[in-house]
N, C-alpha and C positions, 0 to 999 in steps of 0.2 A: 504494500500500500504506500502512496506517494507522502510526503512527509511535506513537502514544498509546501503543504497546505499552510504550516503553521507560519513562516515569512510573511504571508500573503495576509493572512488574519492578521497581525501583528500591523502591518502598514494600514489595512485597512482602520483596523478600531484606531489608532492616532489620528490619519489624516480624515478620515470618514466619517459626520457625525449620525449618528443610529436614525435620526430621523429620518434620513436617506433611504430605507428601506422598507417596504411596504409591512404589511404587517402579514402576509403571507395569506396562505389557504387557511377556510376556517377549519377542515380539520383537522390539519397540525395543529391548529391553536389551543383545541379542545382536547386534544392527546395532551399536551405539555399540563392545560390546565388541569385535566384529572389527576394526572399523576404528581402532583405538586398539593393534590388534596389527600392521596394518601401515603404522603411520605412524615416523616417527624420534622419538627424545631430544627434539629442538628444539620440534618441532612438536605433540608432547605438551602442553610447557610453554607454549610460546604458546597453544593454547586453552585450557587450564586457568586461564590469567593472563587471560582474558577472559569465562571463566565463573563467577570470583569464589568461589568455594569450590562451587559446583554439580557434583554429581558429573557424570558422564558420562550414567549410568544416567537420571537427573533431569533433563537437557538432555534424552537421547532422546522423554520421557514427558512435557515440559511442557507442550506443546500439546495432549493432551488428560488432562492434569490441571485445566484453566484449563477445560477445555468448560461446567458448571456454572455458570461467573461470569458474566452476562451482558453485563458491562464488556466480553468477551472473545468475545461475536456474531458481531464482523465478520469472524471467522478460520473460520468455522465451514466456509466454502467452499474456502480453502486447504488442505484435508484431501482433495479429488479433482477428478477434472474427467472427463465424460461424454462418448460419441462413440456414435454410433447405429450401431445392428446392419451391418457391412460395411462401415465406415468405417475408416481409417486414423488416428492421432492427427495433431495438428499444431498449431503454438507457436501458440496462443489468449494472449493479452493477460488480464493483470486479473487479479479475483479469482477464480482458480482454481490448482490444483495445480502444471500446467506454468507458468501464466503468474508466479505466485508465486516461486517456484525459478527460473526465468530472471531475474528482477528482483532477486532475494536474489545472486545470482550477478555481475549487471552491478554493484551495489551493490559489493560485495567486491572489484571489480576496482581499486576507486578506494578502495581502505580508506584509504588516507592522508587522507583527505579527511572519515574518518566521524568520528563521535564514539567515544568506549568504551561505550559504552551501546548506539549501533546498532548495533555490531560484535557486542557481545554479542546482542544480538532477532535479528540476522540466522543466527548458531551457533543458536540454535535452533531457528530456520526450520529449517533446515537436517540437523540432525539428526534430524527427526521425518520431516520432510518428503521427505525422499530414501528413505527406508524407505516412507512410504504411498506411493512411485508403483511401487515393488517388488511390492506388493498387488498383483495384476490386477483387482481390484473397488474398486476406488480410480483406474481409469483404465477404467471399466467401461461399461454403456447405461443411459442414462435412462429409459428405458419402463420400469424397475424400481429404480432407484437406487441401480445399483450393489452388485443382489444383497439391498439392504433388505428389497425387498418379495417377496422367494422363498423364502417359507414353507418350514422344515422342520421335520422329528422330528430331535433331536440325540440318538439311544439313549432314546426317551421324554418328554424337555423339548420344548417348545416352543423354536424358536430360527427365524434366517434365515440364507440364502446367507453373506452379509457377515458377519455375525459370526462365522461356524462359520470364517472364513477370518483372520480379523483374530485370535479368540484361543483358541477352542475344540479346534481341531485341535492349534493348539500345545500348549494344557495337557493335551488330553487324549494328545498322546505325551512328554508332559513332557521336550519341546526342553531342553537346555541348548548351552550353547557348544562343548561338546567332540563332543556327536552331529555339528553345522554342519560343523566344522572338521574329522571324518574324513570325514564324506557328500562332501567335496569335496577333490578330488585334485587341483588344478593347477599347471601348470608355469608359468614365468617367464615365457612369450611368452603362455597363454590372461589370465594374471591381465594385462599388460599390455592383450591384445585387451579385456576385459571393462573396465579402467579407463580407457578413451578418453571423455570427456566430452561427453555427448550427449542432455541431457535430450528431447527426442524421443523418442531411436531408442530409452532406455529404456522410456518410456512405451509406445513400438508391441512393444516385448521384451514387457514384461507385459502389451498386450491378444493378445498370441499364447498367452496362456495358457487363456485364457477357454473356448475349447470345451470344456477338460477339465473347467474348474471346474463349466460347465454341466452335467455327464455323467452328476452323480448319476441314478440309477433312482428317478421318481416323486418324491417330497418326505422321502424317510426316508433318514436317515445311518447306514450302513454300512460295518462295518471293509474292506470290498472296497474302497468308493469312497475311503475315507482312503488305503486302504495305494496305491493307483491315484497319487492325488496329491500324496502326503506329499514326492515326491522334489522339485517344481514348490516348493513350500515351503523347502525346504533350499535349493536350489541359490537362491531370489531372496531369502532372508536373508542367501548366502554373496555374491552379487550386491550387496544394496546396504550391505553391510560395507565390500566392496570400495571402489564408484565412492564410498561417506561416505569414505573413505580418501583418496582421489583428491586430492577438494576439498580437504578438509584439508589436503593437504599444497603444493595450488596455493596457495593463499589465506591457510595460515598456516605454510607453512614458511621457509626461510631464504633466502629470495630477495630481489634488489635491487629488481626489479620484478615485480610480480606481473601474468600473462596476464588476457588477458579468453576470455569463455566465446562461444561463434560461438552470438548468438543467432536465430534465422529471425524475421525484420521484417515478413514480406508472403508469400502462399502463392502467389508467382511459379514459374511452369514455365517451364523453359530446355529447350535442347538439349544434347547432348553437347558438342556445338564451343562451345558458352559456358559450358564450364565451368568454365573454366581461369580465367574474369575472375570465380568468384564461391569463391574460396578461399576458408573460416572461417565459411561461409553455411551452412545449416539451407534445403535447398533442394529440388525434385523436378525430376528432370530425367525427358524423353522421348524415347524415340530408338528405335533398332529394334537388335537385339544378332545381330553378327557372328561368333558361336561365344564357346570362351574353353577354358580348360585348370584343368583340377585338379592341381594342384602336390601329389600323398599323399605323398610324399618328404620334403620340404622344411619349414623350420620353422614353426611355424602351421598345413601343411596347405594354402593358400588356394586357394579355387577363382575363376580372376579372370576375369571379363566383359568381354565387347569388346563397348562401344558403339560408333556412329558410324561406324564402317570397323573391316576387319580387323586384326588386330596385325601388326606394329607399329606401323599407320598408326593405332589408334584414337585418340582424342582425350581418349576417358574410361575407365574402365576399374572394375568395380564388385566389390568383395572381400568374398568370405566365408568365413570362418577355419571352422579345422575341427570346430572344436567348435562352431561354430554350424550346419554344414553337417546334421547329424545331425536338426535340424527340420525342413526340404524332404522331403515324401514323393517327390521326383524329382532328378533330375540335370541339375543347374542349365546345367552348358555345354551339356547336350543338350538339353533339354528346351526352351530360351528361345531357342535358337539362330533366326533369322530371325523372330523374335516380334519388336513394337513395344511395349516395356515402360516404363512409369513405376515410378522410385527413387524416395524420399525418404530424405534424411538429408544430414548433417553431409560437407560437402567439402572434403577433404582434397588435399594433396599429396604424391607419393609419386615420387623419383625424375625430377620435373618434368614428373608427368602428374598431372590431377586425380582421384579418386578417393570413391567412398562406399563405407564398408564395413557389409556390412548383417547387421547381428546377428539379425534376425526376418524372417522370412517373409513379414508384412505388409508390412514394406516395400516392397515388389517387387508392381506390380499388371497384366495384363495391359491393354493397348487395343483 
């Protein structure tokens, strides 16, 4: 990743005064402001102290306020990253969206060691960037550029897919903060499920959104088709409010040591019974599923998978919370029961069994 970034900021905040700069899309603005509602005192002030008088708002919108400057080219592909029609996402290297935000992330792990200056170019990686992978056309298919090239009528303009999704829908329901923040209702355990750090399994969250985005009728924009997807909108701005929140508070709250982020190295397929040796790994595991139980009672809801052998003997065990459970058009213990399934995602332990918890439906592929 290019570093020149940080010279260029540096000249910019002396000779530039902030008012110079628009105040960006409204929903970067709303990303920044949710996550700044659930973060601490501490943790406020520490990124404030490293964004140097740049308001929140200005952090969200600076990478593409900079689009224009050509000094500022090589970012232009850190804004998405592509996966072909039935494809799953997965940790791509470089310059691109996931591979960006994994590296901005291992970077931060060793803040000690940065300067104040990367520290700051990395906060607004970060803040823009965690909101474009919330977009589903922003982790979209190439054969169209992520919706660029899908002509539509927007109520008579000329417009496309992407745009209409990036800021047209928003202005035209004139989003603010308070619509977000009642659209979404959650308790203490989904906002915790929702803020588990998992650039992935975010990324495959928002390519599960895509068939709706596709759904429009013919190439003409329709208050049916808005009012159809306007909820997918709320809920992945209420989304990446959240997990901006997460970071934040990993990375600059009040900790002695700061975590690192479990980044996937290599698209290695394990088994169930090796899972156990690949804790904090970005991994896909295959194996065949032994039944499993829907916990509706119980806090979270979980419906939990038994790979590898029956419970208690499984070895791995694959969780999906109840409010995610609501995107399966089936019934996951039933349905997958003696099926040979490949997971991807982030492994965890739970209890001293390995575990992935799968937020999206993509996750989960038949063999």
């Amino acid at each position: 990743m290019k570093r020149n970034v940080i010279l260029t900021l540096a000249i910019i905040f002396i000779f530039f005064p902030y008012r110079l700069f628009a105040w960006g899309s409204t929903g970067h603005r709303i990303i920044a402001e949710i996550a700044f509602r659930y973060i601490d005192e501490q943790t406020r002030r520490n990124v404030l102290a490293y964004l140097d008088g740049m308001s929140i708002e200005q952090a969200a919108n600076w990478m593409d306020e900079v689009r224009s400057d050509h000094a500022y080219d090589y970012m232009k592909p850190y804004h998405y990253v592509d996966f072909d029609r039935g494809q799953i996402a997965t940790n791509v290297a470089g310059d691109n969206l996931i591979g960006v935000l994994n590296k901005t992330l291992q970077e931060l792990g060793n803040k000690q060691q940065l300067s104040h200056e990367q520290i700051r170019a990395d906060l607004l990686y970060l803040f823009h960037l965690v909101g474009d992978l919330h977009q589903p056309l922003h982790v979209g298919y190439p054969d169209d550029k992520g919706g660029n090239l899908f002509q539509v009528s927007f109520f008579g303009e000329g417009s496309n897919l992407h745009r209409v999704w990036d800021t047209e829908i928003i202005d035209y329901k004139k989003v603010n903060l308070a619509d977000i923040l009642s659209a979404n209702k959650l308790t203490e355990d989904q906002i915790n499920a929702i803020q588990r750090i998992d650039v992935v399994s975010w990324a495959n969250e928002s390519r599960g959104y895509l068939d709706q985005v596709y759904s429009i009728n013919g190439h003409k924009m329709s208050d049916q088709y808005i009012d159809a997807v306007y909820p997918v909108i709320e809920k992945q701005l209420m989304y990446a409010g959240l997990r901006l929140a997460a970071i934040l508070e990993m990375y600059f709250g009040n900790r002695t040591q700061q975590p690192k982020p479990s980044v996937m190295l290599s698209s290695t397929t394990i088994s169930p019974a090796d899972a156990a040796r690949h804790i904090g790994e970005t991994l896909t595991i295959c194996g065949q599923v032994y039944g499993g139980r829907y916990l509706e009672n119980s806090t979270g809801q979980p419906t939990l998978i038994n790979m590898g052998s029956e419970y208690p003997d499984n070895p791995f065990t694959l969780v999906i919370y109840g409010n995610d459970r609501a995107r399966f058009s089936y019934k996951p213990e039933e349905y997958l029961k003696g099926k040979v399934i490949c997971v991807t995602g982030l492994i965890k332990e739970y209890k001293g069994k390995p575990e992935i918890v799968v937020s999206d439906v993509n996750q989960i592929r038949l063999k």
